[in-house]
N, C-alpha and C positions, 0 to 999 in steps of 0.2 A: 520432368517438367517442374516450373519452378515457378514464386510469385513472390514478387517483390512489391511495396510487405505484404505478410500477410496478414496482419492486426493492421487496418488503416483507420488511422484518427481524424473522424472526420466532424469538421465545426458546424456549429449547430445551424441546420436548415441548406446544409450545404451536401455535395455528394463527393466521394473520396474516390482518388483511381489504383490500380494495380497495376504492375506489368506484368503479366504470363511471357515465360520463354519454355518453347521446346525442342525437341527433335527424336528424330526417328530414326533408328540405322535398316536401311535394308526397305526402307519404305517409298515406294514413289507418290502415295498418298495416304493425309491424316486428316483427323476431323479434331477437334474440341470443342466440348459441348459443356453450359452452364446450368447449375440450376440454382434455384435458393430457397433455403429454409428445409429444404428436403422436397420441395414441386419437382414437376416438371421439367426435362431438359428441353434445353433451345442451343441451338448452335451457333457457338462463339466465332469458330476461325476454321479453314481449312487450310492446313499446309504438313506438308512431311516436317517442315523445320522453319519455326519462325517467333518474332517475340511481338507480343500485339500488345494496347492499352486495354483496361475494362474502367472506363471514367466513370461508372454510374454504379459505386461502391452505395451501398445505402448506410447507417449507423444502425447497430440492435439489429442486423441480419446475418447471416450466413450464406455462403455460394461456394458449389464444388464444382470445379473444373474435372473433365474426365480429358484423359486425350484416348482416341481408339484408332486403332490401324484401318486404312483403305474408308471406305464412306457406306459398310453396311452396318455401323454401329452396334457393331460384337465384340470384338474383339478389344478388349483394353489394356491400354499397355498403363499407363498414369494414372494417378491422381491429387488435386493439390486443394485445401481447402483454404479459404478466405473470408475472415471475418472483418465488421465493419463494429469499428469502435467510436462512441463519444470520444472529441479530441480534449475536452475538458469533464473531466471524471469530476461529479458529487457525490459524497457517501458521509455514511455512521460510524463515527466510532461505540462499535455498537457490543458489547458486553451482560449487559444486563436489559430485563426487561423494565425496570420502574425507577423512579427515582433514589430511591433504597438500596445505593451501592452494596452494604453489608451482605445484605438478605436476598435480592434479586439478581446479583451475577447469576449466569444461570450454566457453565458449562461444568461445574462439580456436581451439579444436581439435573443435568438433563437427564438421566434415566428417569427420575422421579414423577408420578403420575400428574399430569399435567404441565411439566414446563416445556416439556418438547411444545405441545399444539400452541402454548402461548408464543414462542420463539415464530415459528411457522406462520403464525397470523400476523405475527412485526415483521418479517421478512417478505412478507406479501404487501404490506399497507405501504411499508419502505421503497419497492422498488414500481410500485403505482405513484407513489408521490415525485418519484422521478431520480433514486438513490440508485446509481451504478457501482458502486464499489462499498464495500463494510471491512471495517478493519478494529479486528480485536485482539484484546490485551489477553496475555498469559501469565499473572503472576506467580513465579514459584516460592512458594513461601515455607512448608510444611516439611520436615523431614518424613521418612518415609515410616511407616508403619504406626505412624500417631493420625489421629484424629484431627481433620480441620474444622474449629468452632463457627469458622464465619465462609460463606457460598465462592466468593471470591478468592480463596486460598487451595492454589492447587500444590500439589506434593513435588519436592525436587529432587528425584525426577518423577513424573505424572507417573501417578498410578495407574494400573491397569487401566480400571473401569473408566479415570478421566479423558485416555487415551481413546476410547473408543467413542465417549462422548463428544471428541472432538471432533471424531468422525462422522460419527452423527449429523453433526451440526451440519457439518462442511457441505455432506450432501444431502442438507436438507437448505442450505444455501443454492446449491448447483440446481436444487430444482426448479427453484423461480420461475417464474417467465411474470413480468410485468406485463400491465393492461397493455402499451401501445409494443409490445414484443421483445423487446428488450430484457439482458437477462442480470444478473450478479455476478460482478468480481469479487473475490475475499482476500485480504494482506493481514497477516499476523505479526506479532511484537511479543518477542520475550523479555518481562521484565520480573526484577532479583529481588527478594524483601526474604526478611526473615531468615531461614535456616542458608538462602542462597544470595541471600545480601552480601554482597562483594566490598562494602564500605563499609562491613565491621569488620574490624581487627584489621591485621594484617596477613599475606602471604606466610611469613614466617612466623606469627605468632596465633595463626588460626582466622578463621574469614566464617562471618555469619554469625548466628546468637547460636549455635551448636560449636564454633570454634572447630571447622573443619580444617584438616589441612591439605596445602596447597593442590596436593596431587589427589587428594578425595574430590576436594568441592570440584576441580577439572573434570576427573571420569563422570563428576554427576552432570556437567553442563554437558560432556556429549553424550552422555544418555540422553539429555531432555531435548535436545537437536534431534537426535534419531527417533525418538518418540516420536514429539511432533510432526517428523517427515513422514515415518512410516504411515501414519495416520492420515495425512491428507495429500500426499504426491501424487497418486494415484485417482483424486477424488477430480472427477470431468463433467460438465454438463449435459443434457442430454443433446444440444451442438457439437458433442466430442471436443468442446474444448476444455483446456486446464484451468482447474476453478481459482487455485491457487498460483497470486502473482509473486510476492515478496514475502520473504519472510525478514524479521528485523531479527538482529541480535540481541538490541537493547535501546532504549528511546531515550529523547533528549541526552543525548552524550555532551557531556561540557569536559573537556580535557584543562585540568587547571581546577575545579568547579567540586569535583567528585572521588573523595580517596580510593586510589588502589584502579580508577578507570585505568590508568596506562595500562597499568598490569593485568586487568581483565582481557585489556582489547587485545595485545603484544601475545597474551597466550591462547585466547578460543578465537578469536579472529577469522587467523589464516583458516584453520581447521574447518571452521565454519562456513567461511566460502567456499571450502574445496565439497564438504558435504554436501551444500545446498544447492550449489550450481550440479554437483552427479545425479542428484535429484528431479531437476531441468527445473529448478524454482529459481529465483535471482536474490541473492543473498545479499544485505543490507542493513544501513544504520539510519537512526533520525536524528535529525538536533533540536535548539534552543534559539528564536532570536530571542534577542534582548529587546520590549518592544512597547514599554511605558515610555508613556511621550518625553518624556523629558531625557530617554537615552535616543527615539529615535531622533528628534529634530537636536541631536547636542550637535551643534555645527563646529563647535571649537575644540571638540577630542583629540585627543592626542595619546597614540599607543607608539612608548618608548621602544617596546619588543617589535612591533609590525610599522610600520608607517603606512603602508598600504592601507590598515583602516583606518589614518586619520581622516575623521569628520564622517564615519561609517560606523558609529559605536552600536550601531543592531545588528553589525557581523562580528561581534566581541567572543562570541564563545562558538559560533559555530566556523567561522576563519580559524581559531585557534582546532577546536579538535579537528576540522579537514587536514590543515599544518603538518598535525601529529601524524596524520596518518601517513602523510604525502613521504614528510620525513622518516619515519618505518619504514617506506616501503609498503604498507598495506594495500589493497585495493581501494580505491576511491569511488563512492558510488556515480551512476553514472547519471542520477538523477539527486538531487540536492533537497532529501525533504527533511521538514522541520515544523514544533511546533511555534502558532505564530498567535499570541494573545494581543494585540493592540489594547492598552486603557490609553484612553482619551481624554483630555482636561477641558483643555480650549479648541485643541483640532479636530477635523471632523476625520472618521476612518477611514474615507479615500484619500485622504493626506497624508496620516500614518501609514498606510500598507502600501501607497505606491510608492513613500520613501526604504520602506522596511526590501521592497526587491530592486527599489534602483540601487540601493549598497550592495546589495549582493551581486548584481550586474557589473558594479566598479570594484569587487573585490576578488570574488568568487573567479572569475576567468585566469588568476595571474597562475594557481595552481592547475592549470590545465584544464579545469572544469567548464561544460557547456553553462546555458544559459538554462538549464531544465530545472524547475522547484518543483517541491508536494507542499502545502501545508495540510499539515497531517495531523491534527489536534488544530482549534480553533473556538473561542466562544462561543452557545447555543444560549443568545441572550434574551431573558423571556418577555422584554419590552418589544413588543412585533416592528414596532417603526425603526429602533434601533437594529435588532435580527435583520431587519431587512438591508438597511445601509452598510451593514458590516459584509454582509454574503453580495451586496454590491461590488463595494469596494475589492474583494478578490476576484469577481468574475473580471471585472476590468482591467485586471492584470492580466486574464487570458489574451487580450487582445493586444498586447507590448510583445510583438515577436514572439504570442505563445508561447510565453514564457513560465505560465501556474499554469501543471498537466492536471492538477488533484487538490483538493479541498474538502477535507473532511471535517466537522464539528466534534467539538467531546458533548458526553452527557452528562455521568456522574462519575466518581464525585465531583462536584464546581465545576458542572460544565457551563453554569449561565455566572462565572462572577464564584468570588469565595463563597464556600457555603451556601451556595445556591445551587441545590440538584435537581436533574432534569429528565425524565424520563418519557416514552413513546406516550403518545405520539408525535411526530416532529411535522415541523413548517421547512419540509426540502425544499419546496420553490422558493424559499425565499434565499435561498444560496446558489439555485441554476442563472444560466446567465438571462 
């Protein structure tokens, strides 16, 4: 028995359908039978062999189909489960607990008495406020067997104990259940500073403020791949589904932008996707628009290398690294997320952000790419009227062909503006549609 999807994205106020297909060998009668959340079954279809709709998919629920032989509901031969997804995802990028990037990351010191239950009580205010997805950062920064001086600096590769914090976390994410039932997704991002900064030095003359070399600092990225898998793959809600959607290799990628990116991507890459997909995670990158007004509204650009983005100068660095990738031969994600900062001068930020994805609608397709965005990092601006107009202006673009699946805010550091940090509790409604 099967179901097509089984994650259905459904718009808000609205209900999602499935299709159930089955059959029987040897049977001249079956039954299928539904339930949801874990209630009571009720009977869907009866037939040895057939495929039916289930139009009345709810969002933030679950329903298990059984298929059982002949109609005295014993014997089971099937089963297939089906979840109902928000079709436009809001979430955190969520990291720390307090404004105090330094001090408050909190996954190097979650064993430490007290940060777990403060984590726990933002994970519950969060997904009451209406946050379906959280997605946090992993900086590796520390070599191994030294001391890290500040909360936010984990060891490359994570140390034991960080490892298990991770886990921690994960399933004390999976536990959720929001006030109207609803539960949490989580997406991770590995990013390189310090000992696993990829833009110090070179390949050949050492990489990172340790000056590893080329074939060290590789074994240490697929150690911290396998770390973080090992840690969270496993990690299910108490729905039985996987908590864990994407994992990112590295954020904001600007090919042209960032030395030694070629050469980072060209060697963990492939590897990378081959691990994370055996994992059954989906393995992936984020990018950069370009997105101060005066690159989005440049109507007179002109790119010598691309023409395709003349008068689309907000697909400047993320047209370029998809390019790179296309041209490698890499895999291409299949969803196009990236961080999207609008500064506004004179325009208002429904003008900037519906120009910021109509470029990438006139650009983004010529490589083969759907029409699918995340913005995945975004302003949490502490002027409420303005927060409000900006978390407008993206919901609005869910309604162009569905086209923004996700929209996540930053916090700290600058997550409202330079040097403006921001911590829980947050105004998610004013980013739901």
């Amino acid at each position: 028995m099967t179901a097509t999807p089984r994650a259905v994205d459904i718009p808000k106020g609205a209900l999602g359908t499935t299709v159930l297909q089955w059959s029987t060998q040897g049977q001249s009668t079956a039954e299928v039978w539904v339930s949801m959340d874990g209630g009571g079954e009720a009977l869907f279809a009866r037939s040895p062999a057939a495929s039916a709709s289930a139009p009345w998919i709810q969002s933030g629920h679950d329903y298990q189909f059984r298929l059982y032989a002949g109609t005295a509901h014993s014997q089971l031969l099937d089963t297939v489960r089906v979840y109902g997804d928000p079709a436009y995802k809001v979430g955190v990028d969520y990291h720390a607990t307090g404004a105090d990037f330094v001090n408050t990351a909190f996954l190097s010191i979650y064993h430490l008495p007290g940060v777990r239950d403060t984590v726990r009580g933002q994970l519950q205010g969060m997904a009451d406020r209406g946050a379906t997805l959280l997605h946090t950062r992993l900086w590796m920064v520390t070599s191994p067997g030294t001391s890290s001086p500040e909360a936010w600096r984990l060891h490359f590769p994570p140390s034991a104990q960080e490892a298990t914090n991770l886990r921690t976390y994960a399933q004390d994410v999976a536990a959720v259940l929001a006030a109207d039932g609803h539960r949490l997704r989580l997406d991770l991002t590995l990013l390189w500073l310090g000992a696993a900064d990829y833009q110090q030095g070179t390949p050949t003359t050492g990489l990172g403020f340790d000056h590893l070399t080329a074939d060290v600092f590789t074994s240490r990225v697929n150690q911290t791949v396998a770390s973080v898998l090992n840690a969270v793959q496993d990690v299910t809600r108490p729905d039985g589904r996987r908590l864990v959607d994407s994992l990112y290799l590295d954020g904001e990628v600007m090919i042209g932008a960032k030395a030694n990116q070629e050469w980072f991507l060209t060697t963990h890459y492939p590897s990378f996707v081959q691990q994370v997909r055996a994992a059954g995670l989906t393995p992936t990158l984020y990018f950069l628009a370009a997105a101060s007004e005066a690159e989005v509204l440049d109507n007179g650009f002109v790119d010598s290398t691309y023409p395709v983005l003349n008068g689309h100068r907000s697909m400047y660095w993320i047209y370029r690294s998809l390019r790179f990738l296309h041209d490698q031969g890499l895999v291409l994600p299949q969803r196009i997320d990236f961080s999207c900062y609008p500064a506004r001068t004179a325009s208002s930020y429904s003008t900037l952000v519906q120009r910021i994805f109509d470029d990438a609608d006139a650009t983004l397709p010529s490589l083969g790419l759907a029409k699918r965005y995340g913005a995945v990092e975004t302003y949490y601006l502490t002027n409420a009227s303005d927060r409000a107009a900006l978390g407008a202006a993206f919901a609005a673009q869910r309604n162009v062909n569905a086209r923004l699946e996700r929209l996540q805010f930053w916090t700290t550091p600058d997550g409202g503006g330079s040097g403006v940090d921001v911590g829980y509790p947050f105004a998610i409604e004013d980013y739901l549609p």
